[in-house]
OpenMM code with the backbone's topology and positions (N, CA, C; nanometers):
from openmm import Vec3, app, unit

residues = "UNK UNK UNK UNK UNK UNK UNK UNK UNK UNK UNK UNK UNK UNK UNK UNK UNK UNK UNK UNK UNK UNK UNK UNK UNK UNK UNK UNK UNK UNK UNK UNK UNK UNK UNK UNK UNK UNK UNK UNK UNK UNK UNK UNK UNK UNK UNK".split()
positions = [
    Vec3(-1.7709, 0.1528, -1.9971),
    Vec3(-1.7201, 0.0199, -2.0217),
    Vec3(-1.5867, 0.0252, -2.0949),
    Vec3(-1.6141, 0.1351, -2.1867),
    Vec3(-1.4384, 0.1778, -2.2917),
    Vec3(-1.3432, 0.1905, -2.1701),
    Vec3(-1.3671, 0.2668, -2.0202),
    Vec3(-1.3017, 0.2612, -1.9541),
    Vec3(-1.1803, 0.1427, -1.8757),
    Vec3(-1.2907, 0.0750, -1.8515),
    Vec3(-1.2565, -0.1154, -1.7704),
    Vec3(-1.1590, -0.1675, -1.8626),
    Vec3(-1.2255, -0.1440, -2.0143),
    Vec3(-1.1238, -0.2626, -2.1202),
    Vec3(-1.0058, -0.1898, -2.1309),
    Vec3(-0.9791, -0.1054, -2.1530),
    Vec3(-0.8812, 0.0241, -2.1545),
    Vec3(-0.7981, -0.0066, -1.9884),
    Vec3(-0.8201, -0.0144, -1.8817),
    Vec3(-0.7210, -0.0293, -1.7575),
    Vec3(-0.7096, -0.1497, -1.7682),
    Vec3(-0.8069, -0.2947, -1.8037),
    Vec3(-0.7217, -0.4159, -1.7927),
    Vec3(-0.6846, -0.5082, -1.9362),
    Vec3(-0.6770, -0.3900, -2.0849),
    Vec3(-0.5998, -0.4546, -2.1584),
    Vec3(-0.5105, -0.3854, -2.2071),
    Vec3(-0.4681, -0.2910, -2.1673),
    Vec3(-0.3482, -0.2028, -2.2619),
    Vec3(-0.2474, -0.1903, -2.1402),
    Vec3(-0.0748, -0.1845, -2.2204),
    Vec3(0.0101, -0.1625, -2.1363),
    Vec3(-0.0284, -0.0605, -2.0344),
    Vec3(-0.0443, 0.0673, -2.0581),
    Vec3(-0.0477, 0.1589, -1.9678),
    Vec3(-0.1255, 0.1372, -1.8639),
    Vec3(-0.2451, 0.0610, -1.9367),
    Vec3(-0.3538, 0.0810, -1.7499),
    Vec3(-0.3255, -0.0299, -1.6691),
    Vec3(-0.2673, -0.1798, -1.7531),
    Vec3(-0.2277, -0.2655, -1.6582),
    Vec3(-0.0557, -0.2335, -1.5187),
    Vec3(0.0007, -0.1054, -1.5992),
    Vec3(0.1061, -0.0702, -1.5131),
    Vec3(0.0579, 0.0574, -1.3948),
    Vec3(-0.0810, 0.0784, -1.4144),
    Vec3(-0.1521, 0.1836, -1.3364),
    Vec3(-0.2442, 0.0742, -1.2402),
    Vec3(-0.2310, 0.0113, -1.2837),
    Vec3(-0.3355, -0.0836, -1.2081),
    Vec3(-0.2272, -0.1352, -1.0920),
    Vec3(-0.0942, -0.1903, -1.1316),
    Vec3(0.0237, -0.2028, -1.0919),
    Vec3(0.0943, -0.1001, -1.0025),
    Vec3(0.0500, 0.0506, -1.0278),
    Vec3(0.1217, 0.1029, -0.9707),
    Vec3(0.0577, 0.1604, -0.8241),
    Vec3(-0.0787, 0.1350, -0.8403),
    Vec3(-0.1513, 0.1645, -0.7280),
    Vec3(-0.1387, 0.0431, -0.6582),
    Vec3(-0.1386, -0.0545, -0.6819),
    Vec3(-0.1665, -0.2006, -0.5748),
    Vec3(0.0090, -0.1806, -0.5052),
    Vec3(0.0944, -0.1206, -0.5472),
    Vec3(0.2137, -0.1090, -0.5170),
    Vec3(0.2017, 0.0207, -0.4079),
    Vec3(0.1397, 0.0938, -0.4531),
    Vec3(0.1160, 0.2008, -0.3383),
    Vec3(0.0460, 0.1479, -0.2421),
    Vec3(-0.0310, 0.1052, -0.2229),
    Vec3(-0.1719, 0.0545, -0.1547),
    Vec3(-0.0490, -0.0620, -0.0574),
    Vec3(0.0385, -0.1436, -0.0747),
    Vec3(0.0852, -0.2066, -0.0220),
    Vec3(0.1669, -0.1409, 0.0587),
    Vec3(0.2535, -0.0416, -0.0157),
    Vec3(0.3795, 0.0163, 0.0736),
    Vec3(0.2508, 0.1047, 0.1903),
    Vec3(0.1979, 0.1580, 0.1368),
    Vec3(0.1040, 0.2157, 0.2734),
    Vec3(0.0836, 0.1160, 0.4230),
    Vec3(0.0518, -0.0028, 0.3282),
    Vec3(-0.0121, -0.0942, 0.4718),
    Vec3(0.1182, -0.1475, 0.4988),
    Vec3(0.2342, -0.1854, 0.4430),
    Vec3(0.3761, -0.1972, 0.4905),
    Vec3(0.4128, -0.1446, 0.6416),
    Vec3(0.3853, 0.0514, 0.5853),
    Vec3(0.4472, 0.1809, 0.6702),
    Vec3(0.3615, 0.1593, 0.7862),
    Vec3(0.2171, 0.1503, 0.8000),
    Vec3(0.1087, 0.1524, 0.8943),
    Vec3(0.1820, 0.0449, 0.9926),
    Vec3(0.1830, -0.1012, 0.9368),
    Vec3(0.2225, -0.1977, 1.0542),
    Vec3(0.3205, -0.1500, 1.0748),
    Vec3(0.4261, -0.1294, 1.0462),
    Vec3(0.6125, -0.0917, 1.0740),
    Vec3(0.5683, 0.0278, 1.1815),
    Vec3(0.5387, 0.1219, 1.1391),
    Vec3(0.5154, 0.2125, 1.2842),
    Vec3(0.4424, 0.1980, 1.3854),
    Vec3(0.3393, 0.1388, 1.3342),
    Vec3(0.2221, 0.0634, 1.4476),
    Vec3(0.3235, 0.0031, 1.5735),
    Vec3(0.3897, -0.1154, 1.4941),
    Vec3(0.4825, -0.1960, 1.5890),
    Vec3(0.5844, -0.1247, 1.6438),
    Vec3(0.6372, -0.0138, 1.5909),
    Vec3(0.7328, 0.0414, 1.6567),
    Vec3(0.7109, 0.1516, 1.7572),
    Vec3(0.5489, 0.2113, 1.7436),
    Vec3(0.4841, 0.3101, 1.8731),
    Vec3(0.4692, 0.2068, 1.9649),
    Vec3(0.3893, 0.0565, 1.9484),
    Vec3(0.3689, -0.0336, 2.0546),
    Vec3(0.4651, -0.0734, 2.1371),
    Vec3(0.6223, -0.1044, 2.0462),
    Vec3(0.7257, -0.0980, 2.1482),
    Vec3(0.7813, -0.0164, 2.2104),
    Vec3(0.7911, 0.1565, 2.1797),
    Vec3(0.8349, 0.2366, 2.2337),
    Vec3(0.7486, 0.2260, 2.3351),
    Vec3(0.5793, 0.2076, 2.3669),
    Vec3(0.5103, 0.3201, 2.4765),
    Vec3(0.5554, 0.1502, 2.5851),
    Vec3(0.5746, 0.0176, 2.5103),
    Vec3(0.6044, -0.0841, 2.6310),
    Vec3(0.7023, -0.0188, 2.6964),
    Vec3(0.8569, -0.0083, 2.6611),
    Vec3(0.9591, 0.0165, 2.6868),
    Vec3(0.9248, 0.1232, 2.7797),
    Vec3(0.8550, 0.2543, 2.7772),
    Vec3(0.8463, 0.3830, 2.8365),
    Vec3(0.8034, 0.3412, 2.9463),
    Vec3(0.6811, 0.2081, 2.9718),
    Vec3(0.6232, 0.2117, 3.0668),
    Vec3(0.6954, 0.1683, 3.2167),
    Vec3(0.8018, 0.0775, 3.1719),
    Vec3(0.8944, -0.0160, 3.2633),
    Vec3(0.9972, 0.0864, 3.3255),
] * unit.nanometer
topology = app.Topology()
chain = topology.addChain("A")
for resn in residues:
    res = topology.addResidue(resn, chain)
    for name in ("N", "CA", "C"):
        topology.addAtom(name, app.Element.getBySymbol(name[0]), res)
């Protein structure tokens, strides 16, 4: 429980808490961005 209060009341764990939801985003960012950009290359290839 020392754990929980410790990541959501002290500077450090609220900027760790911060720094993963920031990772976690740029991930699903990169996923769609290439997703969409294999889907248009294999359209384009097919024509």
């Amino acid at each position: 429980m020392k754990l929980l209060t410790d990541l959501f009341s002290t500077d450090y764990g609220l900027m760790s808490i911060m720094g993963i939801m920031f990772m976690i985003g740029m991930g699903v960012f990169f996923l769609r961005l290439f997703m969409g950009k294999m889907d248009a290359d294999a359209k384009n290839a097919s024509k």
